[in-house]
C-alpha positions in Angstrom: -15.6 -4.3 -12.5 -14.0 -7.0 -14.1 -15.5 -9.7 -15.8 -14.5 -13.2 -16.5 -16.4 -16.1 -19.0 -19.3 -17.5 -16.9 -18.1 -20.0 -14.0 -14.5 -18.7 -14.8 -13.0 -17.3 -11.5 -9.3 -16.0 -11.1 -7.5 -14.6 -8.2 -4.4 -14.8 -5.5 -3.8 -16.6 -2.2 -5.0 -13.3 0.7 -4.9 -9.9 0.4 -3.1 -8.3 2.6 1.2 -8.0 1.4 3.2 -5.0 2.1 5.2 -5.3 -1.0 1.6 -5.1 -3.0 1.4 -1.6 -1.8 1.8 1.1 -4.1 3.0 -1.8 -6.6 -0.7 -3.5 -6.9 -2.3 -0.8 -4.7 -2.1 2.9 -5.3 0.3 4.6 -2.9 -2.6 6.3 -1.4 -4.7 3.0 -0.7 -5.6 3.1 3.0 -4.9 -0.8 4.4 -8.3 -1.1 5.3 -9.5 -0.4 1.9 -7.3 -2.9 0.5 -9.5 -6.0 0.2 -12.4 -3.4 -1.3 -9.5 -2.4 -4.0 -8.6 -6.0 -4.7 -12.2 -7.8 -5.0 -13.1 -5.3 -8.2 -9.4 -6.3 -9.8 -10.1 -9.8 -9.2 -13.2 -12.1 -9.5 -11.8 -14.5 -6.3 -9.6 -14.3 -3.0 -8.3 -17.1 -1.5 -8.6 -17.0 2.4 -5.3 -18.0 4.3 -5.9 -16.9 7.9 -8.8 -19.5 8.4 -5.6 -21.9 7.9 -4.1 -20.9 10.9 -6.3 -20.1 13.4 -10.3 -18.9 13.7 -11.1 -15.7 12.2 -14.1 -13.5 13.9 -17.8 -13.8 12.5 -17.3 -10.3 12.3 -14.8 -10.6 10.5 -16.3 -12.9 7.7 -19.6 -10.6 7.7 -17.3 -7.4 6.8 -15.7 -9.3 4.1 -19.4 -10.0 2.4 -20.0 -6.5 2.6 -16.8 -5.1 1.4 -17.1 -6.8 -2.3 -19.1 -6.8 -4.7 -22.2 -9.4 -4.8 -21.1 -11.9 -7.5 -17.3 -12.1 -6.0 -16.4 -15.7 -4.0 -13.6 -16.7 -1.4 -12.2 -19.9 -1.1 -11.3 -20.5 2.2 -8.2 -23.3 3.7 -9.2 -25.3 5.9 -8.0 -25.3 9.5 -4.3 -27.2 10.2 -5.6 -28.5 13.1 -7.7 -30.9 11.1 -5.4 -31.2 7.7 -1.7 -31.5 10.1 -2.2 -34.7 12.1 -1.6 -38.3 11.9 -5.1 -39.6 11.4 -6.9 -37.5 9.2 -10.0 -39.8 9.8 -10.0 -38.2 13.8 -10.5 -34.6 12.5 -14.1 -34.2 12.9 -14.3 -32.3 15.8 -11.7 -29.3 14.2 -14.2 -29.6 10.9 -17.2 -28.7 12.9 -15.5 -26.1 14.8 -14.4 -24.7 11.5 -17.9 -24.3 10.7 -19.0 -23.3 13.3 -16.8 -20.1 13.4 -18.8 -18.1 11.9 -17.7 -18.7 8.0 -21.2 -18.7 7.0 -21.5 -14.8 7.6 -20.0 -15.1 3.9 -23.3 -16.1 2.7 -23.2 -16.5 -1.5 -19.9 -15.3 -1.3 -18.6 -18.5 0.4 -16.5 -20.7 -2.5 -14.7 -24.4 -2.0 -13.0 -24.9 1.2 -9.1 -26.2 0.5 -8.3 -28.7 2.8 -4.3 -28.3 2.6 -2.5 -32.1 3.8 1.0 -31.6 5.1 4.0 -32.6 2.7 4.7 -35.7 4.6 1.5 -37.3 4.3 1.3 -40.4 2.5 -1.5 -41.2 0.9 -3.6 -43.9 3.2 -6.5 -45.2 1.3 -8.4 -46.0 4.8 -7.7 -42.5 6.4 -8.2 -40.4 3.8 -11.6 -42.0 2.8 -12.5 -41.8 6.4 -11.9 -37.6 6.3 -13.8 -37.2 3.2 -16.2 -39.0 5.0 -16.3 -36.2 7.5 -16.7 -33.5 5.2 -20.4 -31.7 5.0 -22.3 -31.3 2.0 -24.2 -29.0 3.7 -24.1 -26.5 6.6 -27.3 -25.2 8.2 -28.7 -25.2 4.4 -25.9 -24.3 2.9 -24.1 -26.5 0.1 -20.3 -26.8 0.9 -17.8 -27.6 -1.5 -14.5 -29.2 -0.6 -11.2 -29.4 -2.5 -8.2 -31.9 -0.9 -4.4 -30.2 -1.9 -2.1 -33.3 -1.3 1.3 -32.8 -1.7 2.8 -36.9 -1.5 4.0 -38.2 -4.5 2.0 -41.5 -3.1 -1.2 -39.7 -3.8 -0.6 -40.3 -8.0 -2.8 -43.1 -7.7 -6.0 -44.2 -9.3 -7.1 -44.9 -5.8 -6.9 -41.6 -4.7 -8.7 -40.2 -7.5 -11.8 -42.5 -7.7 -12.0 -41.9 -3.6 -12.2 -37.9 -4.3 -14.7 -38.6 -7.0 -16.7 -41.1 -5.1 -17.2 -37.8 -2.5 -17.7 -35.1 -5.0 -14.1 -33.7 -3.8 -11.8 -31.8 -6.1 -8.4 -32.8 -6.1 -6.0 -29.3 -6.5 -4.1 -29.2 -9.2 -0.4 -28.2 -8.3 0.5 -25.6 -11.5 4.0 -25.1 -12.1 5.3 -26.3 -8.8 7.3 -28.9 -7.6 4.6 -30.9 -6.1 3.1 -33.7 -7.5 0.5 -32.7 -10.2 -3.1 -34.3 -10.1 -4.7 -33.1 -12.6 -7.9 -35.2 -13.1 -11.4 -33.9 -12.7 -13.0 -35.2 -9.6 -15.9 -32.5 -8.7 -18.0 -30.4 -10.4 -16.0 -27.8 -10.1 -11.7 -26.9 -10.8 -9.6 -25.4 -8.3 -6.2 -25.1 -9.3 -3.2 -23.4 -7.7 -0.3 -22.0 -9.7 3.1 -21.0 -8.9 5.6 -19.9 -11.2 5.3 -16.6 -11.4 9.0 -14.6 -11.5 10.7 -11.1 -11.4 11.9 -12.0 -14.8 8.3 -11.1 -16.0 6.4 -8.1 -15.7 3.3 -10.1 -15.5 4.6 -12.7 -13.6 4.5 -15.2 -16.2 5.4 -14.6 -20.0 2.4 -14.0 -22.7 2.8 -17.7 -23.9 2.5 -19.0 -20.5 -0.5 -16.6 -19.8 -2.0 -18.0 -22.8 -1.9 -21.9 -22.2 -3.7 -21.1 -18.5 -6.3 -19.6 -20.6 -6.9 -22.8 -23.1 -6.3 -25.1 -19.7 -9.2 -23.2 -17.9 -11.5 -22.4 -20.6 -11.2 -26.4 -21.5 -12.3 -27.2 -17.6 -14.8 -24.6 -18.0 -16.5 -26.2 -21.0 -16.6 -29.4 -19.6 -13.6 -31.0 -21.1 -10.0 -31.4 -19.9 -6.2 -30.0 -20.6 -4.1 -32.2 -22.7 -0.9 -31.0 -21.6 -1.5 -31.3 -17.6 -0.6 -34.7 -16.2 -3.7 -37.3 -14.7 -3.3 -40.7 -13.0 -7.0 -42.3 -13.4 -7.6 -43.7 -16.9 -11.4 -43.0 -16.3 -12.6 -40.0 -17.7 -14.8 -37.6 -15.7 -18.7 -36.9 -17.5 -18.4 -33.8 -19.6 -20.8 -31.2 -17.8 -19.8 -27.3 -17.7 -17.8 -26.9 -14.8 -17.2 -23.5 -12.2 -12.9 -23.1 -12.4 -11.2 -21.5 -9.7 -7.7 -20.5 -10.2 -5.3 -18.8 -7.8 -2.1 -17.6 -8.3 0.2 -18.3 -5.5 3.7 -18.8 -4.4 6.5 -17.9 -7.0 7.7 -14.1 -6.7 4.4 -13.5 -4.8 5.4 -9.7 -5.6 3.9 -10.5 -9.3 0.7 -12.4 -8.2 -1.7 -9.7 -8.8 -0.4 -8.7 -12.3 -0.5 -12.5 -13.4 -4.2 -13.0 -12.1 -5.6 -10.0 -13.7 -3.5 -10.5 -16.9 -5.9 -13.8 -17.1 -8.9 -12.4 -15.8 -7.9 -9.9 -19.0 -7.4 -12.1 -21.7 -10.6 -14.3 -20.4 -12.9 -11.5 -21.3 
């Protein structure tokens, strides 16, 4: 099983690809064995379904079982609460989210990514009033919420001090075109990355591969890249963090090799 540093979790955006198969999976690999295959390759799985529509509590309780007990899925949250004009009128699709039966994930249930469409601006009002919506904690449970805005309004000091104010991480946008927030906001990092290419066999070059490594290892321990760009002058407290990285987008073909060439050279 592979093994990251403590609080250090790397992985991709789903698990189910065709092209993965018999590239990331063996030939052989029977589809309903591929999520067992990927959770002991990789320490984290982001969930994409729950973005589109409600999965089955059946569904999230098979998922637990299927991987091992220290592995963690993020999850996005629903569109019908991220895509809409008001953000600050989404509380009915949040509780319904949680209400679907996402707890059946037990430990194994990581930050929720609540994914806001590329048109929306940032609106200091509504966006405060959806952060306002979103639960610490759900029937016991502690919930962690990361907001992945993709406005270049969002660059503001405002917006970060809101997301810190609620304990929200803000995503940081890695080697995309969207606008890159990269200040701490949460005890915890969730970053998304996505520049991987056919060029590479891993996805990303060795020196690339490399500065991921220093930027998560420095979240890790508390501190903060140098070389990824902020917006607040305030500093966040330095306290050891939990990172969680994915590896989406790009030549999606090459996602798996890039995620466990990190999860390799993390070790």
């Amino acid at each position: 099983m592979p093994s990251t540093k403590p609080r250090i979790r790397v992985g991709i955006g789903g698990w189910t690809y065709e092209p993965w198969r018999g590239v990331f999976y063996p030939k052989d690999l029977t589809q309903k064995r591929e999520l067992e295959y990927a959770s002991r390759k990789l320490t984290s799985i982001e969930i994409n379904g729950t973005f589109y529509g409600s999965q089955k509590p059946e569904s999230f309780a098979k998922w637990h079982d299927e991987t091992p007990d220290d592995f963690i899925f993020a999850l996005k949250g629903p569109r019908f609460a991220t895509n809409r004009r008001v953000l600050a009128e989404a509380g009915e699709s949040i509780e319904r989210f949680f209400k679907s039966g996402v707890l059946e994930l037990k430990d194994k249930l990581g930050p929720i990514n609540w994914q806001l469409a590329p048109t929306k601006k940032f609106d200091p009002k509504d966006v405060e009033g959806f952060l306002k919506l979103l639960p610490k904690s759900v029937e016991g449970r502690a919930i962690r919420h990361a907001l992945e805005v993709r406005h270049e309004t969002f660059q503001s000091p405002d917006f970060v001090a809101l997301a810190r104010d609620h304990g929200v991480a803000v995503i940081v946008a890695g080697d995309a075109d969207y606008p890159q927030i990269a200040d701490v906001t949460a005890p915890f990092v969730y970053a998304r990355i996505m520049g991987t290419t056919d060029k590479q066999k891993l996805g990303y070059a060795p020196k690339a591969l490399d500065a991921w490594v220093k930027r998560v290892q420095a979240w890790g321990e508390g501190g903060a890249p140098a070389d990824l760009n902020t917006v607040s002058p305030q500093k966040p407290k330095k306290a050891a963090r939990e990172v969680f990285l994915y590896v989406i987008s790009g030549f999606k073909e090459r996602n798996p090799a890039a995620a466990m060439a990190l999860i390799e050279r993390l070790k």
